[in-house]
VOMAR-324162 format. One record per residue (C-alpha): residue number from 1; x, y, z. Coordinates in nm, 4 decimals. Last residue first. Layout:
// VOMAR-324162
seq	c1	c2	c3
NUM	X	Y	Z
...
//
This chain:
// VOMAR-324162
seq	c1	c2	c3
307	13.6434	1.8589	6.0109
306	14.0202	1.7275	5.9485
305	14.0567	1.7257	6.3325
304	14.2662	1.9225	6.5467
303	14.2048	2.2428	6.4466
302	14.1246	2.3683	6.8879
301	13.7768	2.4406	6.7969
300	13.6983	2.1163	6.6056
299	13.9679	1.9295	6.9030
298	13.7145	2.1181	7.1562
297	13.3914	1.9940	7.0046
296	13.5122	1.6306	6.9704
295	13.5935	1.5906	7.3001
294	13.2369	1.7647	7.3938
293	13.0839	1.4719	7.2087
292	13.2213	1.2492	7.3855
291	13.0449	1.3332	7.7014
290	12.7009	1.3706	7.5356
289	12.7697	1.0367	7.3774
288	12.8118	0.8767	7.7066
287	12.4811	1.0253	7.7887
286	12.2627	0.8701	7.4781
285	12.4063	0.5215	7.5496
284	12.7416	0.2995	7.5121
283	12.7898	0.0124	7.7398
282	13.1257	-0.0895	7.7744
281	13.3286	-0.4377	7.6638
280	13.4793	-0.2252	7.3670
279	13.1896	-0.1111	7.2801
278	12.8038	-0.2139	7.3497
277	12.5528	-0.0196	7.2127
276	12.2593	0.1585	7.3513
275	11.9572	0.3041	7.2274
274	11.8505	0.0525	6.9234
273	11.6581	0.1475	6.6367
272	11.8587	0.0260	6.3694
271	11.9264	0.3933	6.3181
270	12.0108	0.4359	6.6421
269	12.2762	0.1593	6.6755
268	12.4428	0.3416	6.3821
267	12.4876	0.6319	6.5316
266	12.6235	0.4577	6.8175
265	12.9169	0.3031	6.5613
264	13.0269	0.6459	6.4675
263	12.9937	0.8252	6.7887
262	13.1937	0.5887	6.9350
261	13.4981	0.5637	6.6983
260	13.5128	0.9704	6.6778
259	13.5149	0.9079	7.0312
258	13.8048	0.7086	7.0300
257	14.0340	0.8705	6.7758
256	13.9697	1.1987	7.0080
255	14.0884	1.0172	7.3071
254	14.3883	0.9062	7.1089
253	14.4653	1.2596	7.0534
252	14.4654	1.3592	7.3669
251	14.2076	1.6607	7.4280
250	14.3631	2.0048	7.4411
249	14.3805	2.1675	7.7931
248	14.7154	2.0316	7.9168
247	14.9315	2.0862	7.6329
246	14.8252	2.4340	7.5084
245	14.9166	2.5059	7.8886
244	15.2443	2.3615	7.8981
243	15.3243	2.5232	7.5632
242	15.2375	2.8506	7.7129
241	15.4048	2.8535	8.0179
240	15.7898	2.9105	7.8530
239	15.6218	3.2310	7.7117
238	15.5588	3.3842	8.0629
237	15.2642	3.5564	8.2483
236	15.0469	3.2138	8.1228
235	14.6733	3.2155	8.2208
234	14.5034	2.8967	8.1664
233	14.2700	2.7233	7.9726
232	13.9027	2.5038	7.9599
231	13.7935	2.4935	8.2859
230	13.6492	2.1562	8.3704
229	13.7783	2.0763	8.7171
228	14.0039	1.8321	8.5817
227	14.1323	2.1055	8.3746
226	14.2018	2.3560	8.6669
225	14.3972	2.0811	8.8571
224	14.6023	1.9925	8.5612
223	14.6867	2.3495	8.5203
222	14.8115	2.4033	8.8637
221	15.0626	2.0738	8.8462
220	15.1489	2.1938	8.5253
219	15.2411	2.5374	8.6900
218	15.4215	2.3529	8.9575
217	15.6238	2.1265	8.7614
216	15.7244	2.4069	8.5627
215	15.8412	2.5919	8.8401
214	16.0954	2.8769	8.6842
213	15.7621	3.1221	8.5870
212	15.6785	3.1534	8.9612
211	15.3637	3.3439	8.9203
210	15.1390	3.1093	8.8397
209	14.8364	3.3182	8.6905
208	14.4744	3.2294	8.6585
207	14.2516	2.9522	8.5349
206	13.9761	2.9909	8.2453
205	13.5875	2.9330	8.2762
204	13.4318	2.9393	7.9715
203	13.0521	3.0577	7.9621
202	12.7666	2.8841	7.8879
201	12.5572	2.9923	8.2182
200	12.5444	2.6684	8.4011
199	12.9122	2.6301	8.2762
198	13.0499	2.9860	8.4219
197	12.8488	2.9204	8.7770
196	13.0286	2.5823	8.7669
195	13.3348	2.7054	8.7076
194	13.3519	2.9647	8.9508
193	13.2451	2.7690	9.2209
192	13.4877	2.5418	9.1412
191	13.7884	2.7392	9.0984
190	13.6671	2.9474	9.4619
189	13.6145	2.5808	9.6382
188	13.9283	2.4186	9.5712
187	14.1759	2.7112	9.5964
186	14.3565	2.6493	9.8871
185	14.4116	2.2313	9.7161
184	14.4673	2.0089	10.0067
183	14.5595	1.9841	10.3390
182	14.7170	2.3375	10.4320
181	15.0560	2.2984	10.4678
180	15.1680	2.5338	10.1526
179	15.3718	2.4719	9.8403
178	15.3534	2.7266	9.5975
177	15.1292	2.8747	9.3118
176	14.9969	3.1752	9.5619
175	15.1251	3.0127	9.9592
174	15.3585	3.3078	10.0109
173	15.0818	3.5294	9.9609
172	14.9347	3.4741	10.2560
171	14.5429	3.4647	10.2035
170	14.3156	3.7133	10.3938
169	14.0439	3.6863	10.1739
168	14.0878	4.0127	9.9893
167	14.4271	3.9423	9.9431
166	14.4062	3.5950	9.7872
165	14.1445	3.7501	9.5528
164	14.4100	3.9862	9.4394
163	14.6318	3.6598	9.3800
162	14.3951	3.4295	9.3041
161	14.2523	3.5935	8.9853
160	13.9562	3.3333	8.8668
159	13.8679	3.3652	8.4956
158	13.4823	3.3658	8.3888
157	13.4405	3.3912	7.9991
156	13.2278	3.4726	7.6955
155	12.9547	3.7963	7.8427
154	12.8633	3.9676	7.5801
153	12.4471	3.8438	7.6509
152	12.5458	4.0070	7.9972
151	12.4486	3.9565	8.3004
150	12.4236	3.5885	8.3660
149	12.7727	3.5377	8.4638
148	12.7602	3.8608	8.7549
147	12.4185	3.6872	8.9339
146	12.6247	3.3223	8.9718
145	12.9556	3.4930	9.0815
144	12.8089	3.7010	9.3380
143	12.9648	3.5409	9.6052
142	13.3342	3.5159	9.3965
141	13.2802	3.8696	9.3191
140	13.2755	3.9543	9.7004
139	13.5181	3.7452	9.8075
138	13.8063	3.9149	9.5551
137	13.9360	3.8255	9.2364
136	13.6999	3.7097	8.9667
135	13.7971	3.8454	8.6520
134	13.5350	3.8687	8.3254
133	13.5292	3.8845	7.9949
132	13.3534	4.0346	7.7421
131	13.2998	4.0020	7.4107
130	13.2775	4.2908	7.1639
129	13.0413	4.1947	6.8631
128	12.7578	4.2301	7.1029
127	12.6407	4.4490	6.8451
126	12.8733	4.4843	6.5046
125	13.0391	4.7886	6.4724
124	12.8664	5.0970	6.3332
123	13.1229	5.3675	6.5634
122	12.8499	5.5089	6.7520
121	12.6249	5.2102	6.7620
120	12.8950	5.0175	6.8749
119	13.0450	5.2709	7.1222
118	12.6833	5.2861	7.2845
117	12.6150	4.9036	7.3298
116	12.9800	4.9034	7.4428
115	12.9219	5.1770	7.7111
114	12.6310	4.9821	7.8207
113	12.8383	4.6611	7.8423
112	13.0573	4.8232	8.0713
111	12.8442	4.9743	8.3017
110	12.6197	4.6565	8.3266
109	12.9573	4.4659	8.3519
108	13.0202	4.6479	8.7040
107	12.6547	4.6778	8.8178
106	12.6183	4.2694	8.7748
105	12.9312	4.2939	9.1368
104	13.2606	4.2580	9.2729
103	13.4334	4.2393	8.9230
102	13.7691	4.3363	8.9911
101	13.9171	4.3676	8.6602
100	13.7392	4.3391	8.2785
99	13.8877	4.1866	7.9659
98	13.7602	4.3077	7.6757
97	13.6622	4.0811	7.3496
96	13.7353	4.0406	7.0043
95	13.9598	4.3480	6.9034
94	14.0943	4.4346	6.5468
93	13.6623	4.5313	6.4269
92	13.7137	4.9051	6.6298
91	14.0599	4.9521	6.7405
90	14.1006	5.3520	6.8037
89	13.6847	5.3842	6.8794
88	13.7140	5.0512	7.0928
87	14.0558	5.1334	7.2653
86	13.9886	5.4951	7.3952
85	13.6052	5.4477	7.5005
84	13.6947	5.1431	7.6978
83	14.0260	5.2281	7.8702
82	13.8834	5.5896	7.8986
81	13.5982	5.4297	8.0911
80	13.7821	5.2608	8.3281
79	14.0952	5.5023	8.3794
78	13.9494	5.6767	8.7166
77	13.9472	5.3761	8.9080
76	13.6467	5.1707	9.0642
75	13.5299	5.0013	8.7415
74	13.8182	4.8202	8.7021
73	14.1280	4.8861	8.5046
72	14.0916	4.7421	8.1416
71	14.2973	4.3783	7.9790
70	14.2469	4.4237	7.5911
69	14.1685	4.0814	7.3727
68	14.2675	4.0063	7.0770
67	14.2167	3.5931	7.0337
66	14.4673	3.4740	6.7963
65	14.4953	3.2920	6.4779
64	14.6467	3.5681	6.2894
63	14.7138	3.8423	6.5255
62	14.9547	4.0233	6.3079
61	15.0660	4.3692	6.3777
60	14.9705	4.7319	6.2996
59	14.5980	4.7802	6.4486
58	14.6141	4.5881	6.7486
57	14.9902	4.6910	6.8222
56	14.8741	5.0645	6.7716
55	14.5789	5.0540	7.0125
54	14.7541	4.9229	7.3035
53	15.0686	5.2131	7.2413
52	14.7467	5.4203	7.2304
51	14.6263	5.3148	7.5609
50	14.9825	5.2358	7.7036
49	14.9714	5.6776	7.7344
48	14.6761	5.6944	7.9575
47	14.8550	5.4610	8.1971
46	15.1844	5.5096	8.2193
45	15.1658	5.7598	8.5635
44	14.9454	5.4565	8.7004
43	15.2133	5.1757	8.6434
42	15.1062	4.9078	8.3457
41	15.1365	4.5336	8.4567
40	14.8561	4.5686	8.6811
39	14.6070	4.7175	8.4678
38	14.6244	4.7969	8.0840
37	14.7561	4.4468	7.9738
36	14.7479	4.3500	7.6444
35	14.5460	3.9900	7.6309
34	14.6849	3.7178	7.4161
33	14.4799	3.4003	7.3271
32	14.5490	3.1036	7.1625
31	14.9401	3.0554	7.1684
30	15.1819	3.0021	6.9036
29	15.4044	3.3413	6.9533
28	15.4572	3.6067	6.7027
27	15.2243	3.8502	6.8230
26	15.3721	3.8317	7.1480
25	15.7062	3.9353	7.0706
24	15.5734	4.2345	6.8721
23	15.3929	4.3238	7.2023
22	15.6601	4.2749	7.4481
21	15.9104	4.4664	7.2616
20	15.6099	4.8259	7.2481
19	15.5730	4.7705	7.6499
18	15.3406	4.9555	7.8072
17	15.0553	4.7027	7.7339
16	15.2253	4.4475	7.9271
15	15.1454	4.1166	7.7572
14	14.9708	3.8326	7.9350
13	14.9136	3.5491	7.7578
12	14.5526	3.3288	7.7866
11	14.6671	2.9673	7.7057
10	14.3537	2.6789	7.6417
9	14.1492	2.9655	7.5435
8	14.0287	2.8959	7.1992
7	13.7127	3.0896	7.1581
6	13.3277	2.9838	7.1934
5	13.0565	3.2043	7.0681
4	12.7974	3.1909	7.3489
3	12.4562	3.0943	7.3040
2	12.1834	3.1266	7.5749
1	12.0948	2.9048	7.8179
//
């Protein structure tokens, strides 16, 4: 497995890229990751012109402590490679990864991560500085999932769309985020599919859009379901989601206590030479630790330790 660099995603923020307020709003808000939107959110006849507006908030306002990251039109459209060749030679080092649509298939992030390989070299930018990530959102990139996570060296992050994959499965769209009388969760399989073809291949996997800002109980509901299923964040189209995602996808604090605790007193079982300790009227061995362990690696990535 190769090694990704890992990025706080617990909230992914969706800013319209058209839209000069939204961007200065965003940069001020606590939140880990903010993408500025160049598809959906931006009409077509707007499109060419968000690309500088794009390029102007990355270079001009202050990210501090946030993931930059540029939402492009897929590979099918005629703004694709613009969106790419416009943003990284206007933005160069002020972006950390790319966000592509519609990914049905490896020849989509091939052509993409070419075009970085050559905008990098062109422009003297780190290679494989650029992350990439990548949007899940109809049947055919959800069957090809495994094939489209391994390739790319880029590639950082797997994020399901349900509501264009919805549509190319034949899903209502009255039952995206809301109640529905199916029995059980619609999205079961596709989330964990998805997530496990993202964790076999190092990747994040990161939940997508609730639509119906108003539903808090919903969204958490949806976020809950995501994290239990091992993805690590969750998109928010709203700033009232954000602190509801931050929430949900950060280890508890007295968790953290705990395996701090664990690790501490198993280490030294293994220096006396034993492989398993007893704790707290549990038995603690090489895999519990591996479990812990990843607690303890998202509250380092997430500040919330003193490490």
């Amino acid at each position: 497995m190769q090694k990704i660099k890992k990025r706080p995603r617990r909230c992914q923020l969706a800013v319209p890229g058209s839209s000069v307020k939204m961007l200065k709003k965003a940069s001020s808000l606590a939140v880990d990751h903010v993408f500025l939107d160049l598809e959906d959110a931006v009409a077509p006849n707007a499109k060419v012109d968000a690309r500088k507006m794009v390029v102007d908030a990355l270079n001009q306002l202050d990210w501090t402590g946030k993931v930059r990251c540029v939402r492009i039109n897929d590979c099918t459209t005629e703004w694709c490679y613009g969106d790419v060749i416009e943003v990284i030679e206007g933005a160069k080092n002020n972006i950390d990864t790319l966000m592509l649509t519609k990914v049905r298939s490896v020849a989509d992030v091939y052509f993409v991560d070419t075009l970085l390989h050559q905008l990098e070299k062109k422009l003297q930018l780190p290679p494989n500085g650029i992350g990439l990530e990548i949007l899940i959102e109809d049947v055919a990139g959800l069957m090809n999932v495994d094939a489209i996570a391994g390739a790319s060296e880029r590639l950082e992050c797997l994020i399901f769309g349900m509501g264009d994959y919805s549509a190319s499965h034949g899903i209502d769209a009255r039952y995206i985020g809301g109640e529905n009388p199916y029995p059980g969760d619609i999205w079961h399989y596709a989330r964990f599919k998805m997530t496990i073809a993202a964790q076999a291949h190092g990747l994040d996997a990161v939940d997508g859009p609730f639509p119906d800002f108003s539903n808090i109980s919903g969204y958490k509901r949806e976020a809950e379901y995501a994290s239990i299923l091992g993805m690590v964040g969750k998109w928010a189209i709203h700033p009232s989601q954000i602190e509801i995602a931050q929430k949900t996808f950060s280890p508890d604090p007295v968790e953290i206590l705990k395996a701090q605790k664990l690790i501490e007193v198993y280490d030294i079982a293994l220096a006396k030479g034993d492989g398993a300790v007893k704790i707290d009227g549990a038995m603690i061995d090489a895999a519990s630790i591996r479990m812990v362990q990843q607690v303890i690696d998202k509250a380092k990535l997430y500040g919330m330790t003193n490490d």
